[in-house]
LUMNU-202887 format. One record per residue (C-alpha): residue in one letter; x, y, z. Coordinates in steps of 0.001 Angstrom, whole numbers, plus 500000, padded with zeros to 6 digits. Example, Ala and Ser with C-alpha at 12.3 -4.5 7.8 and 13.67 -1.06 7.14 Angstrom:
<lozas>
A512300495500507800;S513670498940507140;
</lozas>
This chain:
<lozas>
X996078580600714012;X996379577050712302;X993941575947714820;X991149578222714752;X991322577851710790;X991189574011710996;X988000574597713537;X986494576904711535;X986781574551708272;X985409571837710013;X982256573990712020;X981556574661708125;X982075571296707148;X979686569771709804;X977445573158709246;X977420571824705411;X976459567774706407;X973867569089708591;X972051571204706257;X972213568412703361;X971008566059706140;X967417567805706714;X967147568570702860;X967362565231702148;X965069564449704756;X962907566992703802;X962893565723700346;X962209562709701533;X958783563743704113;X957748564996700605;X958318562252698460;X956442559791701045;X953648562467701137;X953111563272697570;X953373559402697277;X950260558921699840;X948321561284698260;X948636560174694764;X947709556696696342;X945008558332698539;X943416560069694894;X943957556291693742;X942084554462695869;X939302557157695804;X939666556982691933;X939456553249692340;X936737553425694694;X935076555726692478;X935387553542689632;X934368550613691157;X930966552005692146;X930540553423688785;X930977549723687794;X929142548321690515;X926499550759689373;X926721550175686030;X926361546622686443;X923164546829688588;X921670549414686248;X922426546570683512;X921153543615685365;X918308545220686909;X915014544858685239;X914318548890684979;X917318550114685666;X918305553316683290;X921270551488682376;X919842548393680563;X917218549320677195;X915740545631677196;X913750544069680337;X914216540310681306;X911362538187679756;X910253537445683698;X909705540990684249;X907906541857680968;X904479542444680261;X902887539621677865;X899510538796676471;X899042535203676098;X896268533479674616;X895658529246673874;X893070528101671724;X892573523823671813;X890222521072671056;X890945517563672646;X888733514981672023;X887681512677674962;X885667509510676000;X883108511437678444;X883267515870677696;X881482516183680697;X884074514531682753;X886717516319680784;X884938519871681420;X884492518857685410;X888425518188685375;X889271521522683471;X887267523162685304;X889031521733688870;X892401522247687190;X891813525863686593;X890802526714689893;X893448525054691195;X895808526926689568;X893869530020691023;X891707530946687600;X888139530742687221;X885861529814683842;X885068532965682016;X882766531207680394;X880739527330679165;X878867526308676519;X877875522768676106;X875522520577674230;X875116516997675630;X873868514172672694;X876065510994673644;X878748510180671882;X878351513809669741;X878743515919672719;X880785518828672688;X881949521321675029;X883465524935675198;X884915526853677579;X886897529896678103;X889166529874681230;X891460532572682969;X895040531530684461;X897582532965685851;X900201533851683212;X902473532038685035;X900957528722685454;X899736529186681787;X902170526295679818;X900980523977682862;X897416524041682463;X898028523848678811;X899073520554679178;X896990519502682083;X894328520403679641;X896176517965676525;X896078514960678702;X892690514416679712;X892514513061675825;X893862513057672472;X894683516668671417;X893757517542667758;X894416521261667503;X897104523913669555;X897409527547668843;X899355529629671282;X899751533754670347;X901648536205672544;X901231540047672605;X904238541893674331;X902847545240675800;X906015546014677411;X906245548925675962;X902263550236676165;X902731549662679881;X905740551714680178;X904095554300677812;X900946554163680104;X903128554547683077;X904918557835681796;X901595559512680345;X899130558804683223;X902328560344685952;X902036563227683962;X898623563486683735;X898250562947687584;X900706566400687698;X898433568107684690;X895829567725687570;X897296568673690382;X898642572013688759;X895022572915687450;X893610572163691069;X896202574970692846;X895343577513689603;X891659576376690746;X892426577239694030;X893540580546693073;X891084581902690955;X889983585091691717;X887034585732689026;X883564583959688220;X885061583061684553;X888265582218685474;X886782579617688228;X884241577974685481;X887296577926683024;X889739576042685309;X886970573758686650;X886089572582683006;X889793572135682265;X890022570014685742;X887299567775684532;X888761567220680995;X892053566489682580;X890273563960685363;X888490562318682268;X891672561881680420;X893505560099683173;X890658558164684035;X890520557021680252;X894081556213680970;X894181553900684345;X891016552494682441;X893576551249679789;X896026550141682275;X893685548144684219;X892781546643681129;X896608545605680070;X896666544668683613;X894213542522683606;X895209540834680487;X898701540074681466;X898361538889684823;X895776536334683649;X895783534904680278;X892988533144677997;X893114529408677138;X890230528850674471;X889356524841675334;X886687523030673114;X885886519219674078;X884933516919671563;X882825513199671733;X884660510325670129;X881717510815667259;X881349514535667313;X882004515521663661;X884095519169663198;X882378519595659954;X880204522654660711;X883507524228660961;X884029523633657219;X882449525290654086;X880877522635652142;X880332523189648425;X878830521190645933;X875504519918644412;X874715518070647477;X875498520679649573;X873228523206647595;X870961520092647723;X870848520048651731;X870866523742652046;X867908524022649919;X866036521607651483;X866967522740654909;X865664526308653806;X862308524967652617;X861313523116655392;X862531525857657411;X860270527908655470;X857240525205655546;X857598525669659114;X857519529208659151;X854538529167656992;X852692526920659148;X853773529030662378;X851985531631660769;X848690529544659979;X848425528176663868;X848726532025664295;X845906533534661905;X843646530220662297;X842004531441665993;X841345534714664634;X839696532834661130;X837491531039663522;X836751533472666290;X836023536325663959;X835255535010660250;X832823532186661360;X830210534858662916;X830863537285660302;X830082534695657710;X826500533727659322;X825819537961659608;X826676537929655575;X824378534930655113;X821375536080657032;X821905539636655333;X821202537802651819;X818495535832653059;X816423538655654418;X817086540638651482;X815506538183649213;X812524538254651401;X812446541456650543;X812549541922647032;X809013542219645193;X807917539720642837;X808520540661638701;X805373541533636308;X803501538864634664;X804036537867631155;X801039537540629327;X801658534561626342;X801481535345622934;X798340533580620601;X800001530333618939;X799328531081615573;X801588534237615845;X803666532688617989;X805071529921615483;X803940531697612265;X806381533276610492;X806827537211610589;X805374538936607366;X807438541914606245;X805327545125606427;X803748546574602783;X805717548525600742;X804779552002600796;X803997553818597515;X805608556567595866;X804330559592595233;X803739560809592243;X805014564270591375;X802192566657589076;X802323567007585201;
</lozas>
């Protein structure tokens, strides 16, 4: 009996090691896979995370990405315009070098006005670069002499482009949704109504890709304002000048300007005076000739006797009264 007991406590006993055996085993297949998937939902958080970042760094350093409110000054839109006058030993010279410079650099001459007297020469032009070789032909431009004046202006239209951008998309899908009601209209006024809207639509976003072209235009190629000057060119009709000389000059300026006018006029009228007035004189002459052909001669006078002639005049007799009756 002592036997079986002692068996049966230690079947119980090994029964008992077993069963805390796979618990803590069990416990343990748990632990290990709770652990892997709170470090499986890590890395995904982390990966997560790190494309968020990723993301958010490319939205920041991209030029138009959502993240990032302000553009890079490469990628904005910018309106730049030069004005300069450089005085030189030989304008035309200069103006033939510009001119090479700026075609070089894949511009063209908008436009050139020149006036050639010697030493006063001067010379203007108006040339298009690209804005990006715009500094460079700047100072190409200051070293073919001795720059006197520099003015630089910049317009940023960043944010007309982007404005244009937004308006014209949604004026491209104004049009489209008018053509499919057009498409769709079942009635004579319905089809004249949606064809007018159609056109007012197509004129707006043509007014609109007008102004974009425009902005386009201006900030792919910008304006430098060049004006060559002779070594004795004089910048003085630039300059109000007051005073009694001045007034003096002016006046005399505007009379002779006048006298010439006047005698513009003259050389005008004076063919006309002789072509027409000469003959019509000679008519007017002949006229009064013949008429005092014409004109019959005046009665004779018939001369008074001398003595009553230089006598004097003798008053008439005085008439007598009459008398009335007693």
């Amino acid at each position: 009996m002592g036997g079986r007991r002692l068996r049966g406590v230690a079947l119980v006993a090994v029964g008992l090691i077993a069963a805390l055996g796979v618990g803590a085993c069990g416990a343990g297949g748990d632990g290990g896979s709770d652990s892997a998937a709170d470090s499986g939902a890590g890395r995904e958080q982390a990966a997560e995370g790190g494309a968020d970042g990723g993301g958010a760094d490319r939205d920041q350093a991209a030029p138009g990405g959502t993240g990032g409110a302000d553009l890079r000054v490469d990628q904005r839109s910018i309106i730049y315009t030069g004005t300069m006058q450089v005085r030189v030993d030989d304008v035309e010279a200069a103006a033939r070098e510009a001119t090479t410079a700026v075609t070089a650099a894949g511009g063209f001459v908008g436009a050139d006005r020149r006036s050639s007297r010697a030493a006063e020469a001067r010379a203007a032009l108006t040339l298009r670069v690209p804005a990006d070789r715009f500094s460079a032909v700047i100072d190409r431009l200051a070293g073919l002499g001795r720059q006197e004046r520099r003015e630089i202006r910049t317009e940023d239209v960043t944010e007309q482009v982007v404005d244009l951008d937004a308006r014209i998309a949604t004026q491209r899908a104004r049009v489209e949704s008018a053509r499919k009601l057009l498409a769709r209209a079942t009635s004579v006024d319905e089809l004249v109504r949606l064809e007018n809207e159609v056109g007012t639509r197509q004129a707006d976003l043509a007014s609109l890709e007008a102004r974009k072209r425009r902005l386009a235009d201006l900030t792919s190629l910008s304006t430098i304002t060049v004006t060559f000057l002779g070594q004795d060119a004089s910048t003085a009709e630039e300059e109000s000048d007051l005073g009694f000389l001045a007034g003096l000059g002016g006046g005399w300026t505007a009379f002779l300007a006048s006298a010439r006018v006047l005698l513009t006029v003259l050389g005008a009228v004076l063919p006309f005076a002789v072509v027409i007035g000469v003959p019509l004189w000679l008519l007017l002459l002949w006229r009064r000739r013949v008429r005092a052909r014409r004109t019959p001669p005046g009665p004779e006078l018939v001369p008074m006797p001398a003595g009553l002639a230089g006598g004097p005049v003798s008053a008439p007799p005085p008439v007598p009264a009459a008398r009335s009756g007693p």
